[in-house]
N, C-alpha and C positions, 0 to 999 in steps of 0.2 A: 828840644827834642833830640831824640838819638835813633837811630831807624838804620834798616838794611833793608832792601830789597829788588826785587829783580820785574821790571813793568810788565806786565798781563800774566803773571808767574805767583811767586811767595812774597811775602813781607812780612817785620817784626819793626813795631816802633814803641817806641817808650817817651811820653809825652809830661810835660810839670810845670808846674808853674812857677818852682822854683831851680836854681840853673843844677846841673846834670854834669859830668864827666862818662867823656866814652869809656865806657870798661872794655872794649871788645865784643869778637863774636867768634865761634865755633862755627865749621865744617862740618857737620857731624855726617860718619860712614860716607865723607868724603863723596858726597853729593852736588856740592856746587851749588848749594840752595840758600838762597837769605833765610836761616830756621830759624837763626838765634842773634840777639843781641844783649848787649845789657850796660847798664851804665851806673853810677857811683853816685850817692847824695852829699852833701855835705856834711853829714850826722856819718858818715862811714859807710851806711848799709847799701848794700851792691842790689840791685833788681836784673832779673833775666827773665827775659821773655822768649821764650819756647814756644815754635809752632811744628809737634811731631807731623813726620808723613802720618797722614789718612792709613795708608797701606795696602790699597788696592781692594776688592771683593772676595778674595780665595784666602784663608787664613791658613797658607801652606808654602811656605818659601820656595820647595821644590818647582809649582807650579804659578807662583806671582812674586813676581821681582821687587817689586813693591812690598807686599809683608816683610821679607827679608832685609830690606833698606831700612822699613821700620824698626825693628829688629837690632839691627844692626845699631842705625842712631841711640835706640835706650841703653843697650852694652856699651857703648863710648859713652855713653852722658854717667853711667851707674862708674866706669873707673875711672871716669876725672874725681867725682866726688869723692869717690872712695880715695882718692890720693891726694886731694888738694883739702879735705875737710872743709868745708865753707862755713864762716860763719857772720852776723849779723848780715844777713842774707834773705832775699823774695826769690820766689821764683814763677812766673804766672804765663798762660796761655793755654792755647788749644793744646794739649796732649794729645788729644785724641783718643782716648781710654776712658773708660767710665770703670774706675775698678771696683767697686762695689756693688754686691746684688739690689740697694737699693738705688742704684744710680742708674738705672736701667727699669723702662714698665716689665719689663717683664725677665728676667735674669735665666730660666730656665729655654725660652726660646730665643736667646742671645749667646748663650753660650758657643754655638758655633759661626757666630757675627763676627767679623771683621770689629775692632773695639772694646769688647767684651769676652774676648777668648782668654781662657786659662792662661796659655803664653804671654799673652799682654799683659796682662793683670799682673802676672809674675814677674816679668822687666820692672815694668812701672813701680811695684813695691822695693826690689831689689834698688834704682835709682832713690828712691825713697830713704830707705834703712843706709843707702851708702853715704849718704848727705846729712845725715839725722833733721830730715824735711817732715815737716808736722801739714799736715791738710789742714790749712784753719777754716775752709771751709766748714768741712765736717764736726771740726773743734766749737766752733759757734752752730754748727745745726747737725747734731749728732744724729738725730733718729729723722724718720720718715726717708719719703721718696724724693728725689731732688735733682731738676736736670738741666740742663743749660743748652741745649741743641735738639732743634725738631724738624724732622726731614719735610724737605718741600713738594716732597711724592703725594703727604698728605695732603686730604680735600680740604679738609677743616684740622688743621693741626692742635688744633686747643681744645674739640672735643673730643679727638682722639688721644691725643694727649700719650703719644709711643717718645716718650724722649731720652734722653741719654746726659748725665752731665760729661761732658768730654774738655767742657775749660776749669783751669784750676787757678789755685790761688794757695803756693803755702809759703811756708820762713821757717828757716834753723829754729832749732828747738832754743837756743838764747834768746831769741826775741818773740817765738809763737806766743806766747803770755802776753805780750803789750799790745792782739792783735781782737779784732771783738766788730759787731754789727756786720758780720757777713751773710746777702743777699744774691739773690739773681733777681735778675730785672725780666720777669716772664713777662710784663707785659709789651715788650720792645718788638719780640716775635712777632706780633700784630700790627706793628706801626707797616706804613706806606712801604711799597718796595722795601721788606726789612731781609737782616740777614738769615740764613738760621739757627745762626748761634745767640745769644742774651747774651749782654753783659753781666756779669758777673763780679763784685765788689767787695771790699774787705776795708775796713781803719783799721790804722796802726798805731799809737802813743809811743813813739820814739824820743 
């Protein structure tokens, strides 16, 4: 196991059953927060685990310090890629974003949701295109609705069914091709004391 984090705070771990190299971890907008780790297999391919800030409730930097940190962290993550090029490379975790209108119940009254805002959307791809990072999620489940997190406001969160994919799962466009059976685990949301995030899974043939 490889892991960073800070007790009753953040954390990122990376767990195998086969042995791991620490790769490091990011600061990112120099927050001082365990957001990221990532470690090395022995096939070469590096894994990082990303857990973006949430961002606060106000999707306006002027008035929430929080969006802006957000913010901030995707512009540091978009020109490391952009300058380091990564490649045979994972990259998985909560982003926090659900960048597409179908990753979202309802995309026209999210739009101005903290998640789901135009600006977010547009970091997240720019991080995206700067890394040539493929969503394999969406690679193995192109169409429909699909969401990996349900708020715990709801009564019944599973007939309401308001969710958001906000965790990911991609790899550089050199290995996306070897990667296939990507799922969420919706029905984990209903187990005992559960999170409200699902897991969220992907094979790779490396």
């Amino acid at each position: 196991m490889v892991a960073r984090g800070q007790k009753g705070y953040n954390g990122v771990a990376i767990l195998s059953k086969i042995p791991l190299e620490d790769a490091g971890s990011l600061d990112l907008a120099q927050l001082g927060h365990a957001r990221h780790v990532a470690a090395r297999l022995p096939n070469g391919v590096t894994i990082h685990n990303h857990y973006v800030p949430a961002g606060g409730d106000v999707p306006d930097r002027a008035q929430n310090e929080k969006f802006g940190q957000k913010l901030d962290y995707l512009t540091e993550l978009r020109d490391i890629f952009a300058a380091q090029k990564p490649q045979r490379s994972i990259l998985v975790g909560d982003l926090n974003i659900a960048p597409r209108e179908d990753d979202v119940w309802d995309h026209k009254k999210l739009l101005k949701i903290v998640s789901h805002t135009p600006i977010e959307v547009a970091h997240l791809n720019e991080v995206m295109s700067a890394g040539h990072w493929v969503d394999v999620t969406r690679q193995d489940i192109p169409d429909g609705l699909l969401y990996s997190w349900w708020s715990y406001r709801a009564k019944d969160w599973d007939a309401a069914d308001k969710g958001r994919r906000l965790d990911h799962v991609w790899a550089t466009s050199d290995i996306s091709a070897a990667a296939h059976s990507s799922r969420v685990l919706r029905e984990a949301r209903g187990w005992e004391k559960p999170s409200d995030h699902a897991p969220v899974f992907a094979s790779f043939d490396l």
